[in-house]
C-alpha positions in Angstrom: 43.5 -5.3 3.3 39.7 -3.5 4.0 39.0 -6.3 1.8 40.1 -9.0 4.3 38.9 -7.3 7.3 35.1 -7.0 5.8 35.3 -10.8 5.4 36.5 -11.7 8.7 34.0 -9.1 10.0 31.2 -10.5 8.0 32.3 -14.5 9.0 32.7 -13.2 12.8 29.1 -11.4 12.4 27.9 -15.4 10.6 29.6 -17.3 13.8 28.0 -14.6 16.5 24.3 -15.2 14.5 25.4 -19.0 15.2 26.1 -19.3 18.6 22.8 -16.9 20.0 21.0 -19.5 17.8 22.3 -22.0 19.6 22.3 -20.2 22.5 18.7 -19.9 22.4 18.1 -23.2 21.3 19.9 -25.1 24.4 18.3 -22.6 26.9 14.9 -23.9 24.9 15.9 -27.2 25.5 17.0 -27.0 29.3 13.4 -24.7 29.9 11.6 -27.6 28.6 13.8 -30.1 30.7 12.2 -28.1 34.0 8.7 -27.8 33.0 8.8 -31.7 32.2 10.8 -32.1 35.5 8.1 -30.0 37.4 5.0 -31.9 34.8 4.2 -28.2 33.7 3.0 -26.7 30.4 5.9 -24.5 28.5 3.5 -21.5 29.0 3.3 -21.9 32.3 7.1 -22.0 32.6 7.3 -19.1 30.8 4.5 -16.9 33.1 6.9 -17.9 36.1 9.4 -16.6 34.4 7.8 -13.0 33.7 6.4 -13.1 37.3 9.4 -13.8 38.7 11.3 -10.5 36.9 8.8 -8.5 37.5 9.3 -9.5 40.9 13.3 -8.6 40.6 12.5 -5.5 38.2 10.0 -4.5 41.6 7.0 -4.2 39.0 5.0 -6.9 40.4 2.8 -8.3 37.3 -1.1 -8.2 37.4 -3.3 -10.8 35.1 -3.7 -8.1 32.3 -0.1 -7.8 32.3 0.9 -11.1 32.4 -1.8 -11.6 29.4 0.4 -9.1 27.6 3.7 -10.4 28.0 2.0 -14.2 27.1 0.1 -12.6 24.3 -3.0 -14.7 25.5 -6.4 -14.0 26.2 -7.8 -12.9 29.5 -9.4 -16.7 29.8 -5.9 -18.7 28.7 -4.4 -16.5 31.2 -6.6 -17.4 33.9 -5.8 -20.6 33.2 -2.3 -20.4 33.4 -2.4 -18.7 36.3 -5.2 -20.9 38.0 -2.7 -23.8 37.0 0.0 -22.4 38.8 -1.6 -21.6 42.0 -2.7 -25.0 41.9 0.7 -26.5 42.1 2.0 -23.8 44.9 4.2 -21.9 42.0 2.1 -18.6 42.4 -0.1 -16.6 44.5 -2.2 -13.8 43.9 -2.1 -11.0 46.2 -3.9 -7.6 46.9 -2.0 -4.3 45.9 -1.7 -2.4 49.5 -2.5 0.9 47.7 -5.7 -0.4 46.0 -7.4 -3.8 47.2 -9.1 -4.2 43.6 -5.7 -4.6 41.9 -3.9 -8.5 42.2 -0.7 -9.1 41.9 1.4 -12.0 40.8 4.0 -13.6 43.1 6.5 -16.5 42.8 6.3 -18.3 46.0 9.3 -19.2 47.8 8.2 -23.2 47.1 8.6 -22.5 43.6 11.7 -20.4 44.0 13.6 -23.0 45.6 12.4 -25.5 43.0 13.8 -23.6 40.6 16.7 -22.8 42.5 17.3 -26.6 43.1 17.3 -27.1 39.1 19.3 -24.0 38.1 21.6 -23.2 40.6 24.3 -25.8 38.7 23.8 -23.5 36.0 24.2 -20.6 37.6 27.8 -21.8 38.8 28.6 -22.9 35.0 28.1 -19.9 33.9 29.5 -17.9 36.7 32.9 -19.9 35.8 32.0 -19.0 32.0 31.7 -15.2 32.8 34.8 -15.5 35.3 37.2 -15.8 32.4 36.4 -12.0 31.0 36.9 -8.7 31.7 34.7 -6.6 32.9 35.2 -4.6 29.3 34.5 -7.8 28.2 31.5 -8.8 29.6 30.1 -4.9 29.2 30.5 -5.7 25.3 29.0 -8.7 25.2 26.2 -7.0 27.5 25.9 -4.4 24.7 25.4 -6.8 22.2 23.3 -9.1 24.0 21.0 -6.4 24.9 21.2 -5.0 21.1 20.6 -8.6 19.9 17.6 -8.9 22.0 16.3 -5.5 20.8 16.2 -6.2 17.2 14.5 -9.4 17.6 12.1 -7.8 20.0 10.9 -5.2 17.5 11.1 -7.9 14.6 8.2 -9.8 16.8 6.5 -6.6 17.4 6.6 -5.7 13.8 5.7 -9.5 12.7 3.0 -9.2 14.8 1.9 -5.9 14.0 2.1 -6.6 10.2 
């Protein structure tokens, strides 16, 4: 009987390893549907994308930090940045508590752009998550958040190494 349970455990462990794969590789695939849709570099998506929740998180994101989360150089980051001011997705925008420090903001243009483009999605999913429990979705939370853990310090050792 243990037996039996280990192997549904392990095939259940093999589908879940599946579907975030897949998971990740349709979100890949509907990112780079927006960035062609908006005629924008995938690494500029993906600064919006850490501007914009650093926004929400109420950590607004400087240069440096962006640089970081990019892994780019100061100059590439420029760049990006540059590049996205450009086409009204950011702004930069002096800290109140010290003028030399910018920040990174997502302007509201480029919010409702992307609100325009996701919003359908956001109402697929809503009717996804609508069908759980909240015990339910606090599991798959927990996992999720697990899930992205290990392959965060996977990178961070991969890149370390």
């Amino acid at each position: 009987m243990a037996e039996q349970q280990d192997g549904a455990r392990a095939r259940l462990q093999r589908v879940l390893v599946d579907d975030v794969r897949t998971l990740a590789y349709r979100t890949q695939h509907l990112a780079h549907a927006f960035a062609e849709q908006q005629a924008m570099h995938p690494t500029d998506l993906e600064a919006m994308v850490h501007v914009m929740q650093a926004e929400t998180d109420g950590e607004p994101l400087t240069a440096g930090g962006l640089a970081g989360a990019l892994g780019l150089s100061s100059a590439a980051t420029t760049s990006v940045v540059d590049r996205l001011e450009r086409a009204g997705h950011v702004q930069r925008e002096r800290a109140e508590g010290d003028r030399r420090r910018v920040h990174l903001r997502i302007t509201p243009a480029a919010m409702g752009v992307a609100g325009a483009f996701f919003g359908p999605l956001g109402q697929r999913t809503d009717a996804v998550m609508a069908a759980f429990s909240e015990d339910e979705l606090s599991a798959v939370h927990r996992f999720l958040v697990g899930f992205s853990g290990a392959m965060e310090s996977a990178e961070r050792a991969h890149r370390e190494g």
